[in-house]
DRENDO-1510 file (C-alpha; in Angstrom, 1 decimal, always signed):
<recs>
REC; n; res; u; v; w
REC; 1; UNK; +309.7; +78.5; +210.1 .
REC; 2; UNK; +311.7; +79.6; +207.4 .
REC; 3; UNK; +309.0; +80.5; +204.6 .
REC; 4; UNK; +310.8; +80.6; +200.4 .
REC; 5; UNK; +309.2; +83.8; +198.9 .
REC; 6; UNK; +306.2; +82.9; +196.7 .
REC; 7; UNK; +305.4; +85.1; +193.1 .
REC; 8; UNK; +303.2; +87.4; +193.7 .
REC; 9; UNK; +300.0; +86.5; +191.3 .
REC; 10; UNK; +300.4; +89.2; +189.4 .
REC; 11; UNK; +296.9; +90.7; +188.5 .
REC; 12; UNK; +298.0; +93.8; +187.4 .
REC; 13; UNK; +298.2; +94.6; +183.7 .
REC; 14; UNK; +301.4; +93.8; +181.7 .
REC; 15; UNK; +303.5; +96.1; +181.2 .
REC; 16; UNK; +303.8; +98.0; +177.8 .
REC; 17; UNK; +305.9; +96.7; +175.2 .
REC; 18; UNK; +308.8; +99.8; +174.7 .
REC; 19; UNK; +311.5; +100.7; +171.7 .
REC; 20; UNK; +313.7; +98.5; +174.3 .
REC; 21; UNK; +311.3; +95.5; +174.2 .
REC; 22; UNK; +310.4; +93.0; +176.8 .
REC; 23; UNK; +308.0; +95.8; +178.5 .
REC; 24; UNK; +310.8; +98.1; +179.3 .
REC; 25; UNK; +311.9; +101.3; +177.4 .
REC; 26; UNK; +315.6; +102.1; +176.2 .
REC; 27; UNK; +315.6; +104.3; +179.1 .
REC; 28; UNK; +314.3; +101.8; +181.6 .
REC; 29; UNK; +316.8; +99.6; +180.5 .
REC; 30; UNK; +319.9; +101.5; +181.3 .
REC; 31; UNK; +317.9; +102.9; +184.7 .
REC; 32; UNK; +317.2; +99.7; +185.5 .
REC; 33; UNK; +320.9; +97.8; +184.3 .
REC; 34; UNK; +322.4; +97.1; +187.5 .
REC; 35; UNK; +319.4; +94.8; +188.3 .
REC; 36; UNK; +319.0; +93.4; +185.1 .
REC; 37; UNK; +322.6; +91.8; +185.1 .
REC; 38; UNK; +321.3; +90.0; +188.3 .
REC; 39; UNK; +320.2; +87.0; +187.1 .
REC; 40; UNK; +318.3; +86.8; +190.6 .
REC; 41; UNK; +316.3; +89.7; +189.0 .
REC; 42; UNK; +316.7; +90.4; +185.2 .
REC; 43; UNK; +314.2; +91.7; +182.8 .
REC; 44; UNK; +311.5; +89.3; +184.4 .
REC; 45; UNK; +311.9; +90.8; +187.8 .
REC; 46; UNK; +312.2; +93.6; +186.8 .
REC; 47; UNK; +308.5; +93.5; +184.8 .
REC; 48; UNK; +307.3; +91.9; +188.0 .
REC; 49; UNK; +308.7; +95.4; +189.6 .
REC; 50; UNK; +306.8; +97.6; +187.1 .
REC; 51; UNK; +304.2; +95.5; +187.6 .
REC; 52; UNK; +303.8; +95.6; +191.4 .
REC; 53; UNK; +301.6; +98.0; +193.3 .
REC; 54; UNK; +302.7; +99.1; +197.0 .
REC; 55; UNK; +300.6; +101.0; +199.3 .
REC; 56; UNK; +302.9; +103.1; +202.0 .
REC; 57; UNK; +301.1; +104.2; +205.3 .
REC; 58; UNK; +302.6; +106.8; +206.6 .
REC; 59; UNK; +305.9; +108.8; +204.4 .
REC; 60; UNK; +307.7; +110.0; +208.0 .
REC; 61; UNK; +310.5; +108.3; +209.0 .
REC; 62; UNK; +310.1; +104.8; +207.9 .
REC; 63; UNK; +307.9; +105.7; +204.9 .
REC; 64; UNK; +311.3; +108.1; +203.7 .
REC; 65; UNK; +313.4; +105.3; +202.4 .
REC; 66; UNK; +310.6; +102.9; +201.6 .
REC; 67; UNK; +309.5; +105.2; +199.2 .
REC; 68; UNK; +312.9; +106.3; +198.1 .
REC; 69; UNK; +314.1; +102.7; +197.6 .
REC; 70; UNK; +310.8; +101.7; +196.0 .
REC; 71; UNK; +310.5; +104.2; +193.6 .
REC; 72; UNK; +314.2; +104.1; +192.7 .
REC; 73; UNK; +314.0; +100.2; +192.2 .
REC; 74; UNK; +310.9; +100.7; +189.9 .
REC; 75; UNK; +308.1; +100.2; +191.8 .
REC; 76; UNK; +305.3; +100.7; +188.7 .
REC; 77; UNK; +302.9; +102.0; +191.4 .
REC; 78; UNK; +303.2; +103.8; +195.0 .
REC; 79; UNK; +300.2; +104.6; +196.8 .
REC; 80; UNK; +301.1; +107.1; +199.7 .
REC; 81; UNK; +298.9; +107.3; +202.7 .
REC; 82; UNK; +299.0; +110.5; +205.0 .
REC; 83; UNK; +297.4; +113.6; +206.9 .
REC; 84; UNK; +300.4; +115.0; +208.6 .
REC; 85; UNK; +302.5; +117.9; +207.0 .
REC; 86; UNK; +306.1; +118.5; +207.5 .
REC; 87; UNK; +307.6; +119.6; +210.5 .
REC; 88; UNK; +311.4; +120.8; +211.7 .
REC; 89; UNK; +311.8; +118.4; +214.2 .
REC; 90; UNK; +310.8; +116.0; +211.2 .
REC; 91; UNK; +313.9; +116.8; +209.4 .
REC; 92; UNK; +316.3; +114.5; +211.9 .
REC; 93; UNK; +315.5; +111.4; +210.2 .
REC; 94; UNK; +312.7; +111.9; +207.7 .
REC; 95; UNK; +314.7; +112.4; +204.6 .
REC; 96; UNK; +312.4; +112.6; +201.8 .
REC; 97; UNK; +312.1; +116.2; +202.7 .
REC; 98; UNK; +313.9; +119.0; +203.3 .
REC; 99; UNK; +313.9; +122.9; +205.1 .
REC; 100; UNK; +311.5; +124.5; +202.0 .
REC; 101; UNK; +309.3; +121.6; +202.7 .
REC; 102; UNK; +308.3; +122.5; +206.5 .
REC; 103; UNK; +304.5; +123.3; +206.2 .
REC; 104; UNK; +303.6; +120.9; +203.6 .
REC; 105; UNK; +301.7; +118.4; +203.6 .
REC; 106; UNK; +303.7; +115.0; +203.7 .
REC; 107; UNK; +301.9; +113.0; +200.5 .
REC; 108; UNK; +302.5; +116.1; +198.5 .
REC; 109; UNK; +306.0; +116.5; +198.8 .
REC; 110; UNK; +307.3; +113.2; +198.9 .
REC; 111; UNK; +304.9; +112.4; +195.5 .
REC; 112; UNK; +307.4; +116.0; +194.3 .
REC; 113; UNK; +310.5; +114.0; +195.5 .
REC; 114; UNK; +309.3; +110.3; +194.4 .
REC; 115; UNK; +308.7; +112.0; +191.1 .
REC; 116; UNK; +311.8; +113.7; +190.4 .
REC; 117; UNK; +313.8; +110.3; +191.7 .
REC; 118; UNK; +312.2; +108.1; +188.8 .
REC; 119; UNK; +309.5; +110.0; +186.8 .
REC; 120; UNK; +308.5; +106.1; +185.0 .
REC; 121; UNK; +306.4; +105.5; +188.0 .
REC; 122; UNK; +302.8; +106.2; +188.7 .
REC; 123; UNK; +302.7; +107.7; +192.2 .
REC; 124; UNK; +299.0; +108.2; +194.0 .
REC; 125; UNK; +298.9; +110.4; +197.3 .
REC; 126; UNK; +296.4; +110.2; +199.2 .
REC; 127; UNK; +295.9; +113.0; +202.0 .
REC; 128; UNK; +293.6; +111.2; +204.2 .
REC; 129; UNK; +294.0; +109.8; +207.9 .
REC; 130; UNK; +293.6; +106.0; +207.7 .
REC; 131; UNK; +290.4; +104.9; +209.6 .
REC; 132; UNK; +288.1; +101.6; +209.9 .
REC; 133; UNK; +286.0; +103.3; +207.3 .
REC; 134; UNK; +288.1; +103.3; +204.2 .
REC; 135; UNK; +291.5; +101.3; +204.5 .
REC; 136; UNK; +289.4; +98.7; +202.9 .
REC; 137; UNK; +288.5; +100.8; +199.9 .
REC; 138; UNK; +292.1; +101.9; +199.8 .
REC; 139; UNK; +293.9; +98.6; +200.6 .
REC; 140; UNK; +292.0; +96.6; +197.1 .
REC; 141; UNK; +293.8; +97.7; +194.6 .
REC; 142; UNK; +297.2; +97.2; +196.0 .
REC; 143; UNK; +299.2; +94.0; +196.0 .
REC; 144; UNK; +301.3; +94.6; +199.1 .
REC; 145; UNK; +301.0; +96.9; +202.2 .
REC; 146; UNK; +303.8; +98.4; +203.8 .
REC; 147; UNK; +303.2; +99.7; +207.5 .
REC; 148; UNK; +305.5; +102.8; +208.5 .
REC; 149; UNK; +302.9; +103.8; +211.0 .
REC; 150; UNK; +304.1; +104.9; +214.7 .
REC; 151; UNK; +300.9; +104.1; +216.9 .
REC; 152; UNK; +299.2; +101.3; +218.2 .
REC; 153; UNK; +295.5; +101.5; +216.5 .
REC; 154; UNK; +297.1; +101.9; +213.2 .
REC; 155; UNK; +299.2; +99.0; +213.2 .
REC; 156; UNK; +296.2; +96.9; +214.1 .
REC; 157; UNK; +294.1; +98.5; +211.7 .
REC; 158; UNK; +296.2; +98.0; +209.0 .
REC; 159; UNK; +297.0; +94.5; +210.3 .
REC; 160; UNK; +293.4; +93.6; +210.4 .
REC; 161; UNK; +292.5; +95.1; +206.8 .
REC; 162; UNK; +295.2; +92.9; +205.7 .
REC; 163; UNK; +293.8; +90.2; +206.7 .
REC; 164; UNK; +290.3; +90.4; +205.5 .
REC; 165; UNK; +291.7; +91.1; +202.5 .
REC; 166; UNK; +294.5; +88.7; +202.1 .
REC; 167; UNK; +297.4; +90.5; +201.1 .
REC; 168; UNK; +300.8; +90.3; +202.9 .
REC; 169; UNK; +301.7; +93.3; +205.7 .
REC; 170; UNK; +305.2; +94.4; +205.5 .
REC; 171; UNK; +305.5; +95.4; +209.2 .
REC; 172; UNK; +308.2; +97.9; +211.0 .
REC; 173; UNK; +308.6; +99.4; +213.8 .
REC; 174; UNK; +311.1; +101.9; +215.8 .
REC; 175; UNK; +311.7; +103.1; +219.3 .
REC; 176; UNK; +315.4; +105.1; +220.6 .
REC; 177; UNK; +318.0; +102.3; +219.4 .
REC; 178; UNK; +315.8; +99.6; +218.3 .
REC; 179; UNK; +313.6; +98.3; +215.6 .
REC; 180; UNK; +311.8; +95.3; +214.5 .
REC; 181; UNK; +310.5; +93.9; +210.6 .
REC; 182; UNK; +308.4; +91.4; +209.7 .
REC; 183; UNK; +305.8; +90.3; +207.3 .
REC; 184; UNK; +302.3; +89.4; +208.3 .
REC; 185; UNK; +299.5; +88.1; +207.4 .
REC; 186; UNK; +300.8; +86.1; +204.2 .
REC; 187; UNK; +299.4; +82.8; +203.5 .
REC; 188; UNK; +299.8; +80.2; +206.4 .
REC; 189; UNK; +302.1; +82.8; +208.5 .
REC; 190; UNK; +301.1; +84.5; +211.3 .
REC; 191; UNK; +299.7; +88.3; +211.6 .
REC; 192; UNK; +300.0; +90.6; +213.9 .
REC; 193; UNK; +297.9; +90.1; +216.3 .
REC; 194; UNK; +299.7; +86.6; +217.0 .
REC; 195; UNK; +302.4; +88.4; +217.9 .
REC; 196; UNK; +300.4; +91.2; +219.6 .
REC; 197; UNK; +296.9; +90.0; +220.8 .
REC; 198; UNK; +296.4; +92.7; +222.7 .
REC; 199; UNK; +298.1; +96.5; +222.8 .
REC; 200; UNK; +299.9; +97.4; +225.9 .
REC; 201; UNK; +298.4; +99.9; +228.2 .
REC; 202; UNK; +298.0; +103.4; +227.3 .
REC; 203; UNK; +301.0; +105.4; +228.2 .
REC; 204; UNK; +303.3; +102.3; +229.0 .
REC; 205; UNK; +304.9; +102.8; +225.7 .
REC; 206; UNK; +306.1; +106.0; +225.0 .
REC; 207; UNK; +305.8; +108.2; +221.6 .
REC; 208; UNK; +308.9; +108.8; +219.6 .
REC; 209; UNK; +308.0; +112.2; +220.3 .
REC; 210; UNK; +308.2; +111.5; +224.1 .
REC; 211; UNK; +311.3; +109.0; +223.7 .
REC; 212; UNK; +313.2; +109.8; +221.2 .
REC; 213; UNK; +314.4; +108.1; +218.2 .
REC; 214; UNK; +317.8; +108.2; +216.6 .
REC; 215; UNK; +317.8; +109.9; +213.2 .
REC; 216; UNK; +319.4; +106.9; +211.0 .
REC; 217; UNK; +317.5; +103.7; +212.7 .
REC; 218; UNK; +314.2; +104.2; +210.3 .
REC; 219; UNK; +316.9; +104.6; +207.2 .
REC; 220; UNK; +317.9; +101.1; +208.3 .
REC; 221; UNK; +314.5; +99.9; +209.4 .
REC; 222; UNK; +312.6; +100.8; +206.4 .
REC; 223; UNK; +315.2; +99.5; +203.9 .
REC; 224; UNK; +314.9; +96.5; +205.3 .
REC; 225; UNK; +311.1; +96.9; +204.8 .
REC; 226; UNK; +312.0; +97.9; +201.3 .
REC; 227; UNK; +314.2; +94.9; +200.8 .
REC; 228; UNK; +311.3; +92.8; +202.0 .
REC; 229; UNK; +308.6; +94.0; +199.6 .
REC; 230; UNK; +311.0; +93.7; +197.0 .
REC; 231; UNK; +311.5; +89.8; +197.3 .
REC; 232; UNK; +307.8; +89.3; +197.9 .
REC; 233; UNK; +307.2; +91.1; +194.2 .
REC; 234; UNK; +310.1; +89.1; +192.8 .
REC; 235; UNK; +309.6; +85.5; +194.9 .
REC; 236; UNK; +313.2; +85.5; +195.4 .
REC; 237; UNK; +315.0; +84.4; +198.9 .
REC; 238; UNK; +313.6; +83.7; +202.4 .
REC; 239; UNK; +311.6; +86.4; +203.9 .
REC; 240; UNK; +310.5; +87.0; +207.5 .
REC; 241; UNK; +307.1; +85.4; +207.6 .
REC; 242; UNK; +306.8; +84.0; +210.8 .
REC; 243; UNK; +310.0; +85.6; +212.1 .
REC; 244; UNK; +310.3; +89.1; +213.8 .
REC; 245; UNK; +313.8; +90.5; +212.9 .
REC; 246; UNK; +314.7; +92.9; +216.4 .
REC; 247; UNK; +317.3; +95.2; +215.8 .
REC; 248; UNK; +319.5; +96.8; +218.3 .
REC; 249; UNK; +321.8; +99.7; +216.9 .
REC; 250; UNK; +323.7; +100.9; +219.9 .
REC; 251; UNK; +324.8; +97.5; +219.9 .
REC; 252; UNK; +324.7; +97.1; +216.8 .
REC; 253; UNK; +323.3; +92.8; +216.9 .
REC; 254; UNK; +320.5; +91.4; +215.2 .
REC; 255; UNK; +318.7; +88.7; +216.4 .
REC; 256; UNK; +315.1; +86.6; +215.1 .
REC; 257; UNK; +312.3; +85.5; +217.2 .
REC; 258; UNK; +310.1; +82.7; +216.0 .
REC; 259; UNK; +306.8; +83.4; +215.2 .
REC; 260; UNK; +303.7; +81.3; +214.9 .
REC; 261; UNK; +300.8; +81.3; +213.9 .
REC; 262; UNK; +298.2; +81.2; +216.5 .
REC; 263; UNK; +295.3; +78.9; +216.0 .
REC; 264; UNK; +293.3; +81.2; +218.5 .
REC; 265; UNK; +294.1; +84.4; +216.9 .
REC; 266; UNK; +290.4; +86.4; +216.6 .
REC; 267; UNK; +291.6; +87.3; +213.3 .
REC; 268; UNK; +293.8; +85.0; +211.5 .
REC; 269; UNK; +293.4; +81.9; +213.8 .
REC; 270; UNK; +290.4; +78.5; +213.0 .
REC; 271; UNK; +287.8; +80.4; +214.6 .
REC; 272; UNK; +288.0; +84.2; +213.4 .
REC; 273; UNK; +285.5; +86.3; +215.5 .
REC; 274; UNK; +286.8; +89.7; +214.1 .
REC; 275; UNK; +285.3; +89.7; +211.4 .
REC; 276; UNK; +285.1; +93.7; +210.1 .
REC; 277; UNK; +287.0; +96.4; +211.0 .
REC; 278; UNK; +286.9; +97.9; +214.7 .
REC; 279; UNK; +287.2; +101.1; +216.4 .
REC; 280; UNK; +290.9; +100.7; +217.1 .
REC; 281; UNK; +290.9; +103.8; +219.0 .
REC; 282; UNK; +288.7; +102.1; +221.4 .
REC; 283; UNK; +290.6; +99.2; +221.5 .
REC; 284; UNK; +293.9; +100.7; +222.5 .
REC; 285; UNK; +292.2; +102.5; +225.1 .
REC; 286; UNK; +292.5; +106.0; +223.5 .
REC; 287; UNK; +290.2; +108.9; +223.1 .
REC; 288; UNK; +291.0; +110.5; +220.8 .
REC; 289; UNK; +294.5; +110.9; +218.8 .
REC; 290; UNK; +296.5; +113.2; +221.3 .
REC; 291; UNK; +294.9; +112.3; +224.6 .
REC; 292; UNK; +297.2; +111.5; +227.4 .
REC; 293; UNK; +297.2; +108.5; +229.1 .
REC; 294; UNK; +296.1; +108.1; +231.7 .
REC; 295; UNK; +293.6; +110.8; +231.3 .
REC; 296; UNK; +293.7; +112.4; +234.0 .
REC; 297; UNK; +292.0; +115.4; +234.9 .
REC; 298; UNK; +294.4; +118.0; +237.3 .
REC; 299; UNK; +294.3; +121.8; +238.2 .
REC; 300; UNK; +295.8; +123.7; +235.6 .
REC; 301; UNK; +297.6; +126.7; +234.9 .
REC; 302; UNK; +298.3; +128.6; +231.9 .
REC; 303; UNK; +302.0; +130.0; +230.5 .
REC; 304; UNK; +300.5; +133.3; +230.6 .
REC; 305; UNK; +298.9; +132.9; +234.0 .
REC; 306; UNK; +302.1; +131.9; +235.3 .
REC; 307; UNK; +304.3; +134.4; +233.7 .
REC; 308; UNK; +302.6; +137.4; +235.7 .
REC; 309; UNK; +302.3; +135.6; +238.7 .
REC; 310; UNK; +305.9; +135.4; +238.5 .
REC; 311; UNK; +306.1; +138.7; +237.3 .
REC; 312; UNK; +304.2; +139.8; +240.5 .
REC; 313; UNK; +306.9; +138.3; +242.5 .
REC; 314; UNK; +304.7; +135.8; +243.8 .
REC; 315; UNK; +306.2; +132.5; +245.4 .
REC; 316; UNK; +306.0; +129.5; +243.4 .
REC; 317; UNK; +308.1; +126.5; +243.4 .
REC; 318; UNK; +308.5; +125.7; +239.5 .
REC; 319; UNK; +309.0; +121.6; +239.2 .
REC; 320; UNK; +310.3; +120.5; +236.5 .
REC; 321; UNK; +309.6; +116.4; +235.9 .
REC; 322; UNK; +311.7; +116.1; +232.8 .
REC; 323; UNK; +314.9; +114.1; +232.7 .
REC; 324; UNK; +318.4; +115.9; +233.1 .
REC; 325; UNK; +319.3; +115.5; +229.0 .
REC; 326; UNK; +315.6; +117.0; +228.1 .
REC; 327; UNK; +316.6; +120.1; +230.8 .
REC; 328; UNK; +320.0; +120.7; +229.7 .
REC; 329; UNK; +318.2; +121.1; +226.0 .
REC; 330; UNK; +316.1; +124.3; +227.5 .
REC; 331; UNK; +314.6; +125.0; +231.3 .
REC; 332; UNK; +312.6; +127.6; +233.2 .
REC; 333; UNK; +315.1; +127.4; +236.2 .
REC; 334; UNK; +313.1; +125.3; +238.1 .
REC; 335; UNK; +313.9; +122.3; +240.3 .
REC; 336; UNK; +314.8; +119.8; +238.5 .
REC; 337; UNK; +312.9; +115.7; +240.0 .
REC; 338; UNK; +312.3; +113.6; +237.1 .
REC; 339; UNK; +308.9; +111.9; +237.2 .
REC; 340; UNK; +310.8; +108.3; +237.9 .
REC; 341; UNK; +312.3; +109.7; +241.0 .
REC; 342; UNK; +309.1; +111.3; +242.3 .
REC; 343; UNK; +307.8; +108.9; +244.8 .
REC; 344; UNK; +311.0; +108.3; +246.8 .
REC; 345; UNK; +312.0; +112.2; +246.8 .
REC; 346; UNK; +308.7; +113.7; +247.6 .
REC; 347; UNK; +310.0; +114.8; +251.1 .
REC; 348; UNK; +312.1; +117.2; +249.1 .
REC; 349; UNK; +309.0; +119.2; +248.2 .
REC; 350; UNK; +307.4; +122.0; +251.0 .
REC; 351; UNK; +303.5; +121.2; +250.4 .
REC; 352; UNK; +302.9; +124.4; +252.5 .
REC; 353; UNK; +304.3; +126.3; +249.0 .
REC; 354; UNK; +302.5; +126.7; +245.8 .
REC; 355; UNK; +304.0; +124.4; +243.2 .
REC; 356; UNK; +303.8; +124.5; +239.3 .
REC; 357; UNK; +304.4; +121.0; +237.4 .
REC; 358; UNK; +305.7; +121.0; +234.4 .
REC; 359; UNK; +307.2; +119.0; +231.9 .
REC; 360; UNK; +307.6; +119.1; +227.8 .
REC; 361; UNK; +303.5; +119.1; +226.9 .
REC; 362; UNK; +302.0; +118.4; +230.0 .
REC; 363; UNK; +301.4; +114.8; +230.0 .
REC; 364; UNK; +303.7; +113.5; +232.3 .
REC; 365; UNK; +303.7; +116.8; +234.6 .
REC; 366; UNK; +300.2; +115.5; +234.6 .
REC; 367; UNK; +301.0; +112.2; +236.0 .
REC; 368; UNK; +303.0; +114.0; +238.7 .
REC; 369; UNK; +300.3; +116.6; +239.8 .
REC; 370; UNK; +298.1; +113.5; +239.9 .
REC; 371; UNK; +300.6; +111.8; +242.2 .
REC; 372; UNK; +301.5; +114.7; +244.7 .
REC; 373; UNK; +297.4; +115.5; +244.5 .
REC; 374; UNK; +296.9; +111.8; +246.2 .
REC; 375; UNK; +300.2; +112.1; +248.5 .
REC; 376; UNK; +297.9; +115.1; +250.1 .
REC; 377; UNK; +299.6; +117.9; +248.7 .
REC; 378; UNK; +296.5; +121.3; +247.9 .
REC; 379; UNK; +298.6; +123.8; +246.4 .
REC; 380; UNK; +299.2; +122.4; +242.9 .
REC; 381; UNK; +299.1; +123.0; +239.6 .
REC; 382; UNK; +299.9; +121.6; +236.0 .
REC; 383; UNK; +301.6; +123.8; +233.4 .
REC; 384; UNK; +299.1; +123.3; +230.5 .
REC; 385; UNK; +300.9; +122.5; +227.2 .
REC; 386; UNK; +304.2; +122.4; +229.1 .
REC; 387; UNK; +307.5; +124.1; +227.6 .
REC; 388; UNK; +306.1; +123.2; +224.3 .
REC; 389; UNK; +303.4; +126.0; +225.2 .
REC; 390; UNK; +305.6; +128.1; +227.0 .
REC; 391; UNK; +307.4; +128.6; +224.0 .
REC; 392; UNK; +304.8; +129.6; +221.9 .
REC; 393; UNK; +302.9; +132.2; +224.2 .
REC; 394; UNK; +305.3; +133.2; +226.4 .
REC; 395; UNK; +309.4; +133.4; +225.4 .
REC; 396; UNK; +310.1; +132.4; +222.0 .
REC; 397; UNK; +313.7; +132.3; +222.7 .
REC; 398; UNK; +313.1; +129.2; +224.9 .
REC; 399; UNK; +313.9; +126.3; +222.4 .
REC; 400; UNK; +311.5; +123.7; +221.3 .
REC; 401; UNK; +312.2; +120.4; +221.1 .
</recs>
């Protein structure tokens, strides 16, 4: 189904009459010219733009050009929703900020940036993780929600607040090469959880963090979320309600999936039994933000441990379960089995020897302690925090990543 863009209502207050009339200031008018000589968008659209209020969740690397294409396109209000603050490794692809902004927090500097692009906007921060307790309270006043989030109980969450309160869910999402945009939740299409009714197991999907994500997909991901909350405030075109939009940028092909609404859906579906928000947490199986999956609990051993028990000479058999690109970026001379190959090169390991896992936190070094633990193997330990940790108490020279 092919859905024709409908007007948004339109229940926030008109816009100002200016020196340049029709709502828009002299200034407006020649920031704004290239769209007013569209007669797809004109001085009505662009009123309906000045008009429109957008909530972002998250300003990382989707929420960079969403809220650099919004703002520049005249957005008349941008709500900005996030706790993180700005890292290096953030720099890649996250282009709202740059080197002086490492340390702080996200909302803040991309409302600096977002401010400077097109100071006729109103632009709201808010430094707050977003939680079953108040994306309600933060959701009501906005018209449209766009979802730059990277996790699985966010995307529900937002999905569901959507829902119960009706407004449309501009959806993206990224992973190495490939991305996917839709919108959910509008009026007779389907939401996410039609798509989705359950997440996948915890750990099955990894983290960009974990996998990797190249630097320009979210640029092309998130304009095409900007594009798509652009022709919901205007009602111009056909927009992806109840079609998912995959991407795939090494091969550079797009293709659509259709989407339907499900009838059963617990949330959107005949017979809703969600009916408030959840402990999404919970329902993806997680405890807690940064807990790995499965949670398993292994002998561990500290960076500082092992660096004088290797200092003391001692034998120990340093396994690294990272993957040959991730140990070409930095190593600690170990021996080299990635966690894939474990099982079927296990006889390659002495189990009579001492043997430290380790991979870049600890997580999947964890899987692997787990494993050899079970294949009868005594002497065995996990590197806690992995190279990541090694790094930091041990030899800063070793690079993180």
């Amino acid at each position: 189904m092919v859905t024709k863009v409908q007007p948004m209502a339109g229940n926030a207050p008109a816009a100002r009459p200016d020196a340049g009339g029709a709502g828009l200031s002299k200034e407006e008018i020649l920031r704004y010219s290239r769209h007013l000589i569209m007669p797809e968008v004109g001085m009505e659209g662009q009123l309906k733009l000045k008009q429109a209020k957008v909530l972002l969740i998250g300003t990382g690397g989707l929420g960079a050009p969403l809220g650099l294409y919004l703002a520049a396109a005249g957005v008349g209000r941008l709500g900005l929703v996030d706790f993180d603050v700005v890292d290096f490794t953030n720099l890649q692809r996250q282009v709202t900020f740059g080197s002086s902004d490492v340390g702080r927090a996200k909302t803040e500097a991309a409302r600096e940036r977002l401010a400077n692009l097109n100071p006729d906007i109103q632009i709201e921060p808010f430094e707050t993780k977003l939680t079953s307790e108040n994306a309600l309270e933060l959701f009501k006043d906005f018209d449209i929600i766009v979802d730059g989030t990277d996790n699985f109980p966010t995307r529900y969450l937002v999905n569901d607040a959507c829902v119960l309160l009706g407004k449309p869910n501009v959806y993206g999402s990224i992973f190495r090469f490939e991305g996917q945009v839709s919108v959910f939740g509008a009026p007779g299409g389907p939401c996410y959880r039609c798509l989705y009714p359950e997440p996948p197991p915890p750990g099955l999907v990894p983290s960009c963090a974990e996998g990797g994500v190249l630097g320009v997909l979210p640029g092309i991901v998130g304009s095409i979320q900007a594009m798509e909350t652009i022709k919901l405030i205007l009602g111009r075109g056909e927009n992806l309600i109840g079609r998912l939009l995959l991407f795939d940028a090494l091969a550079m092909k797009f293709r659509e999936m259709k989407l339907r609404k499900n009838a059963n859906c617990p949330m959107c579906g005949q017979h809703r039994t969600i009916t408030k928000l959840i402990d999404y947490y919970e329902f993806c199986g997680i405890r807690g933000e940064e807990a790995p999956a499965p949670n398993l609990q292994v002998p561990e051993i500290t960076p500082r441990e092992l660096k004088s028990r290797l200092d003391r000479g001692e034998d120990l058999y340093i396994l690294d379960v990272r993957e040959p690109h991730e140990y070409q970026i930095c190593n600690l001379r170990g021996h080299l089995i990635p966690l894939g190959e474990l099982p079927r090169r296990v006889h390659e390991l002495d189990s009579s020897r001492e043997i430290v896992a380790h991979c870049r936190s600890g997580k999947r070094s964890a899987e692997a302690v787990d494993f050899l633990k079970k294949a009868g193997f005594r002497k065995i330990w996990n590197l806690k925090g992995g190279i990541l940790a090694w790094s930091e108490e041990v030899d800063p020279s070793v690079p993180k990543y």
